[in-house]
KETI-142410 format. One line per 2 residues: number of its first residue (from 0); for each residue y, x, z of N, C-alpha, C. Coordinates in Angstrom, 3 decimals. Layout:
# residues N
NUM> Y/X/Z/Y/X/Z/Y/X/Z ~ ...
//
This chain:
# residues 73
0> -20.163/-99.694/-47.116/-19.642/-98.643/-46.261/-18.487/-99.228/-45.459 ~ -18.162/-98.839/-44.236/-17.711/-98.946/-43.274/-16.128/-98.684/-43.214
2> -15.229/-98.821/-43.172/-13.835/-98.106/-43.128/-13.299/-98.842/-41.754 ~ -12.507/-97.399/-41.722/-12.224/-97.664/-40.276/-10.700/-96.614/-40.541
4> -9.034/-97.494/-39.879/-8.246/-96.630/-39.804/-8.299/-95.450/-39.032 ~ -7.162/-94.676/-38.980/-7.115/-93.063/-37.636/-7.581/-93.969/-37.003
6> -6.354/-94.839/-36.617/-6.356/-95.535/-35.513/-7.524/-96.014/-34.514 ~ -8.230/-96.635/-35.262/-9.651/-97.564/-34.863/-10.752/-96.467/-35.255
8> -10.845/-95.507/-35.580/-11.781/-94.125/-35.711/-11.311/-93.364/-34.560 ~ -10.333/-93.598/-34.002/-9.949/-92.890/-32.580/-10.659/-93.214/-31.190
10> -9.898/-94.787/-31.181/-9.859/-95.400/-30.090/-11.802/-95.607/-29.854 ~ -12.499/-95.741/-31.348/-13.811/-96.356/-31.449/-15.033/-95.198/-31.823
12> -14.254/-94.297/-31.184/-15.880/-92.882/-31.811/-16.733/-92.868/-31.791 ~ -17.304/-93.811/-30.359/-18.902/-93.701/-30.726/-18.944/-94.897/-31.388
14> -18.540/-96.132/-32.175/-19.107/-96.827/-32.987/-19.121/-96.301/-34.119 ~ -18.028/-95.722/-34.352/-17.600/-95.138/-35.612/-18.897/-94.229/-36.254
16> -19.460/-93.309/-34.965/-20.637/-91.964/-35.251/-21.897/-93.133/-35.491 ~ -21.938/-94.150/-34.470/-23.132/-94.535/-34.701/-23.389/-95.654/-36.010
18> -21.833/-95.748/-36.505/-22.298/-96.625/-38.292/-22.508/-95.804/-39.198 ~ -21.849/-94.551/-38.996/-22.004/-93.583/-40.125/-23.846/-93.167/-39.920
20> -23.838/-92.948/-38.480/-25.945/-92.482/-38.725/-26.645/-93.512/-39.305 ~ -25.844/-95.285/-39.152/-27.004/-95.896/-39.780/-26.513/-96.085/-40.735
22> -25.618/-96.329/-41.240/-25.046/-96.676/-42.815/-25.110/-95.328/-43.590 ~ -25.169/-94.279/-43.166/-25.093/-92.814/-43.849/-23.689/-92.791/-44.205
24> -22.743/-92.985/-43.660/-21.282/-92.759/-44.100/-20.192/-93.910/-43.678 ~ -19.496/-93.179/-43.139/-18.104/-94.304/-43.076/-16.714/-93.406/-43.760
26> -16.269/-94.559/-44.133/-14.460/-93.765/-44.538/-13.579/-94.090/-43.475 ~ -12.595/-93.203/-43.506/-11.439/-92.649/-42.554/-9.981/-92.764/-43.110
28> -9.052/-93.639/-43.064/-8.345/-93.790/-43.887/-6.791/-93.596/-43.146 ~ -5.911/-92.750/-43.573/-5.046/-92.323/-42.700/-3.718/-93.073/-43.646
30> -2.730/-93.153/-42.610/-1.379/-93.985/-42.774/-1.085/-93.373/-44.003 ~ -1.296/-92.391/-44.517/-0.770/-91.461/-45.207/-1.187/-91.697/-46.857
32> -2.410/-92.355/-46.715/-3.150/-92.654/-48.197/-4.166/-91.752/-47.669 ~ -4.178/-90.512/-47.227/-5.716/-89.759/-47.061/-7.187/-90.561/-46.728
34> -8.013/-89.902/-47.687/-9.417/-90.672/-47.107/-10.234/-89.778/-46.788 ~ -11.079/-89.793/-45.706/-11.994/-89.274/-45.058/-13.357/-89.515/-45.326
36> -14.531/-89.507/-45.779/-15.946/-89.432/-45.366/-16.425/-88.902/-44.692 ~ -16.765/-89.664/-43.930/-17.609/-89.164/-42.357/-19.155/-89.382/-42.342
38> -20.023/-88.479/-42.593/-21.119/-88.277/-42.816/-22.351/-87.896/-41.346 ~ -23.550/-88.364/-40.820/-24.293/-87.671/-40.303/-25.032/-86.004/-41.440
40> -25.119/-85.457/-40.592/-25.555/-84.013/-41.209/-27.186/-84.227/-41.022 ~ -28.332/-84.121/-41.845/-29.320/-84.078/-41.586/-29.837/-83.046/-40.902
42> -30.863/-83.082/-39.972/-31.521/-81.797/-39.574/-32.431/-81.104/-40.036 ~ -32.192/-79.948/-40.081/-33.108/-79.126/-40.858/-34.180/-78.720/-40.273
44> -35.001/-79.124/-40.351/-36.562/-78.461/-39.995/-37.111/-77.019/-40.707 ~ -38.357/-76.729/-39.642/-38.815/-75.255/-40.467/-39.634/-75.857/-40.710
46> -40.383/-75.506/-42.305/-41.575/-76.035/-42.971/-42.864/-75.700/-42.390 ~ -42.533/-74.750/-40.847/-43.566/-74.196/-40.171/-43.712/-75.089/-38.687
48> -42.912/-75.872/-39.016/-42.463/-76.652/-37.742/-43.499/-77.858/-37.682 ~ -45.073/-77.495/-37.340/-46.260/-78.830/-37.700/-46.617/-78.888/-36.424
50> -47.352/-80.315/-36.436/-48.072/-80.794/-34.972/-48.912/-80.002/-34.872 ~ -49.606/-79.563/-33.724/-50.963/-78.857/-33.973/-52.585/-79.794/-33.888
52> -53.631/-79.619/-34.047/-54.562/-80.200/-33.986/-55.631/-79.857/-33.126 ~ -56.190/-80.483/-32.274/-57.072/-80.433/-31.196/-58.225/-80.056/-31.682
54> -58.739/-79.080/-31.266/-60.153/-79.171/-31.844/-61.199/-78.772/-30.812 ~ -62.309/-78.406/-30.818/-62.943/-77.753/-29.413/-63.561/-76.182/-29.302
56> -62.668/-75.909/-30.509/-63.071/-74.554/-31.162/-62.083/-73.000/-29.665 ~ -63.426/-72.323/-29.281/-62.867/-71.693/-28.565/-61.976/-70.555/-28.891
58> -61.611/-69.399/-27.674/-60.481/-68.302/-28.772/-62.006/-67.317/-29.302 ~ -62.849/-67.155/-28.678/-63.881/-65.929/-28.914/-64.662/-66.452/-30.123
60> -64.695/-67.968/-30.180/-65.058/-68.642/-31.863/-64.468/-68.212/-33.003 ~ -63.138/-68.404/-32.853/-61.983/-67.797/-33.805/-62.142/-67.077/-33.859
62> -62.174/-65.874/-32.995/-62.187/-64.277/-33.357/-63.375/-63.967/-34.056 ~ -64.889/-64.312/-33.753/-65.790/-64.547/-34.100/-65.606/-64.544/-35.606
64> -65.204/-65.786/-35.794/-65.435/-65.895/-37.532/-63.970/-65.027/-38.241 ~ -63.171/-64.765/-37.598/-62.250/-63.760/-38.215/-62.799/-62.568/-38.454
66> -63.641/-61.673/-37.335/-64.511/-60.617/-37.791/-65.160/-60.232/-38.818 ~ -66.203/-61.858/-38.717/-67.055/-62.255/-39.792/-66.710/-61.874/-40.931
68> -65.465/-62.589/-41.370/-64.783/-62.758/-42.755/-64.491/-61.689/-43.052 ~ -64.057/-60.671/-42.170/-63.299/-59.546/-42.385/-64.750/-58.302/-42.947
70> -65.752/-58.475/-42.104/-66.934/-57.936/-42.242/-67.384/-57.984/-43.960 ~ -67.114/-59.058/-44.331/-68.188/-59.741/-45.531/-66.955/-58.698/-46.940
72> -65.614/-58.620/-46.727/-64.999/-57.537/-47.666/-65.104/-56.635/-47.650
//
């Protein structure tokens, strides 16, 4: 992991953001003794959030066999 003073976490932000996204973390270390972890936040996806798939299936196909199915209960 990465440490970096105020100082050089100031002057250097975007290196600073872009070691923490690839290292997953840098420390922040202030004149003071304070320490910082500086983290990327992962993004959260919706579990509904999928590619879709091509197919050659028309909309009156779909409806078609949705009827169907619905018919047969």
């Amino acid at each position: 992991m990465k440490v970096y003073t105020y100082s050089q976490a100031r002057q250097k932000l975007a290196d600073v953001l872009n070691d923490a996204r690839r290292d997953g973390e840098v420390e922040i270390k202030r004149r003071d003794g304070q320490t910082f972890i500086l983290k990327p936040v992962k993004e959260k996806k919706s579990p509904l959030d999928v590619a879709g798939v091509d197919t050659d299936v028309t909309i009156r196909e779909i409806n078609a066999a949705v009827r169907e199915s619905r018919e047969r209960i």
